[in-house]
N, C-alpha and C positions, 0 to 999 in steps of 0.2 A: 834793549835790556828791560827786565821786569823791576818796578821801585814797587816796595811797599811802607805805605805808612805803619809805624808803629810807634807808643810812646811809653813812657809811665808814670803813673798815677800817685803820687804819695798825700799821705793822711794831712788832711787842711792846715792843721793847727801846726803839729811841727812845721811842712812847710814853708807856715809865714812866718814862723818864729826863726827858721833856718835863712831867710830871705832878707827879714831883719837882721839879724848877724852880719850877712854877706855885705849889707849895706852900710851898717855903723863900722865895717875895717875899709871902706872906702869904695866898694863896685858901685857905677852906675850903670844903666843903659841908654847912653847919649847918643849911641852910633846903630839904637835902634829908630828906623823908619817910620814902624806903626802903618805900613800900605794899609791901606783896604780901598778897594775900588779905585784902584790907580792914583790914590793920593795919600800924603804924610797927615795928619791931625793938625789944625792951626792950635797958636799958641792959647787961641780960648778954647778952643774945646777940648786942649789936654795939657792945662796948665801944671808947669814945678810943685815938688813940693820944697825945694829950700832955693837958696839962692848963691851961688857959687858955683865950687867945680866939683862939690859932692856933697853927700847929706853924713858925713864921719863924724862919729860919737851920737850919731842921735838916739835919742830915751826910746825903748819901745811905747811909752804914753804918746810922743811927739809922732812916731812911727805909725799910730792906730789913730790921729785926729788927724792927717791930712786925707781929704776929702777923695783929693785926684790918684789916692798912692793906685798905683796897677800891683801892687801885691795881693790885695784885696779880687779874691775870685779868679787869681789868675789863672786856675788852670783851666773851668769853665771860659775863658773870653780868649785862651790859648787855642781852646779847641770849638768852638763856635766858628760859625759862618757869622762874621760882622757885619755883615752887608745887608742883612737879610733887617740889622734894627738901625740901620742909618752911621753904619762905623761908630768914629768918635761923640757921634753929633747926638747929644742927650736929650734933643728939644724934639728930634725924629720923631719919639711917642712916649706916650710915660710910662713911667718906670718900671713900672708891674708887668705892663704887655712885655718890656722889651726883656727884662729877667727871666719871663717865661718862656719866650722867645729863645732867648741864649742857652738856658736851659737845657731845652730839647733839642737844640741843635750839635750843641756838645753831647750830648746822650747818643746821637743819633751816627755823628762821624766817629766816637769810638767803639758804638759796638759794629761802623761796615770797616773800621779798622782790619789790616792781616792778623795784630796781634798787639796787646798791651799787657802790662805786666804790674804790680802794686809793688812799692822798696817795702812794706813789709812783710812781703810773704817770696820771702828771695827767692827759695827752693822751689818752689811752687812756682815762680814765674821760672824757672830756666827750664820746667818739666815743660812746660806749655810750649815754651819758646823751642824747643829743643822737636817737640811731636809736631808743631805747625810748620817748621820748616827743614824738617827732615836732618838737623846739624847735630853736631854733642860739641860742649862746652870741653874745653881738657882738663880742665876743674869744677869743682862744685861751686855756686854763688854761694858768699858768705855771708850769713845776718849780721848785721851792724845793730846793735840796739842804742850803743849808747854812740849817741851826737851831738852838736853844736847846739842843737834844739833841744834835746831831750835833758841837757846841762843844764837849762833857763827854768830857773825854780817862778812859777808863775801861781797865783792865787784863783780860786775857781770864777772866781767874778773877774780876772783877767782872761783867763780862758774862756769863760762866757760872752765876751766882748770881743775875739778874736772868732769865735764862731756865728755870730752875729754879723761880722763884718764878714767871711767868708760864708754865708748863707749858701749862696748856690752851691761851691763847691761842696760843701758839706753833703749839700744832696745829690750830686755828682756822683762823688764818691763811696755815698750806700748803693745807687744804682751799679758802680765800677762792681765794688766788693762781691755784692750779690753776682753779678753775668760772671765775672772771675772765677768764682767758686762754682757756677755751677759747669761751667767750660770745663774746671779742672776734675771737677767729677764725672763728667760727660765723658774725658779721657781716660782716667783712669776706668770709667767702667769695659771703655772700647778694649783698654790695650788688656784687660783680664779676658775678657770673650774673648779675645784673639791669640791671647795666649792657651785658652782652655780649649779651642778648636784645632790651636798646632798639636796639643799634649794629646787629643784624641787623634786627631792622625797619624800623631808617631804611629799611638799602639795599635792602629786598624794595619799600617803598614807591617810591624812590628807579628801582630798576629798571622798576617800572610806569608809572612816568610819561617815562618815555626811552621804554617800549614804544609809550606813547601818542601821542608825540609823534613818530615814526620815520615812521606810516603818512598824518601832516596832512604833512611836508616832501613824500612821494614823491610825493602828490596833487598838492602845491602844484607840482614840478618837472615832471609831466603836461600839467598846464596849461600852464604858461609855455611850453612845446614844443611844443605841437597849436595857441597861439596864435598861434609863428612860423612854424613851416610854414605856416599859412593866410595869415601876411600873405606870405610867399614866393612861393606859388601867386599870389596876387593880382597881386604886381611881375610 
């Protein structure tokens, strides 16, 4: 079988604000590994942020000061090669190299991606998804605007503080937006040229067959006149 990777990308801010939610009603991820290079992270190199058997009711404040949270950039360190800045291990190189590092490495495995798609631009991902892999949808995606995220009334200095903490992502995500867009205009230009070159071949087909058919009527109108004059001569 053929497997291809595909994922999608949503806007940083809702994200962690949606991530946050998910985690103040009680989700963790306990029964995540964290492999990279054949092993789990020790407990210093990717310490808790609470202590218990979950972090429920915590403050989005309390949510945005733990150091260790992996909300913070996740989609960048989701889609990075880890290994390339020492996995979990912070002390690998500083921080600047390994950012940049992550960076582009996430830049680089989603554009040799088969396909990725943004939750804000539904339609526009199922067109892509639909031309890249030759399928149709039996329904249309439908926009969701309003969310769990989009609910959390947040002040611009909170939001400034959440884009701050998701830095990479942020620029992750203009890189997504841009390649996204220009894909889906790359397509839509293809699927009109290939539309405008079937609608000329109709009519090149179209006009051969009127040619064909011009020279049986003039016959046919031959006849019928060389039949009446003869019966004319005969009267």
């Amino acid at each position: 079988r053929n497997f291809y990777y595909i994922t999608m990308l949503r806007d940083p801010v809702s994200r962690y604000l949606s991530e946050w939610k998910h985690v103040q009603r009680g989700a963790t991820w306990k029964t995540s590994l964290h492999m990279c290079d054949g092993r789990s992270p020790t407990p210093d190199e990717l310490p808790t942020c609470y202590e218990g058997d979950d972090w429920s009711g915590v403050s989005l404040q309390e949510f945005m000061d733990c150091t260790y949270n992996l909300a913070s950039n996740r989609q960048v360190r989701m889609l990075a090669d880890l290994s390339l800045v020492g996995c979990y291990n912070l002390t690998f190189m500083n921080e600047s190299e390994r950012n940049m590092i992550l960076l582009q490495s996430a830049k680089n495995n989603l554009k040799n991606m088969a396909f990725f798609g943004l939750t804000e631009f539904q339609r526009k991902t199922q067109y892509l998804f639909e031309r890249t892999f030759n399928l149709k949808f039996i329904s249309p995606f439908t926009q969701f605007n309003v969310t769990r995220a989009s609910n959390v009334d947040i002040g611009e200095d909170v939001r400034q503080r959440i884009e701050e903490l998701n830095f990479l992502d942020v620029q992750l995500y203009e890189y997504a937006k841009d390649l996204f867009l220009q894909r889906f205009q790359y397509s839509k230009q293809e699927e009109h040229q290939k539309n405008r070159l079937k609608r000329r071949e109709e009519r090149r087909l179209l006009r051969e067959q009127r040619a064909h058919q011009w020279p049986r009527e003039e016959a046919a109108e031959v006849a019928v006149t060389e039949d009446y004059n003869s019966q004319v001569a005969r009267w």
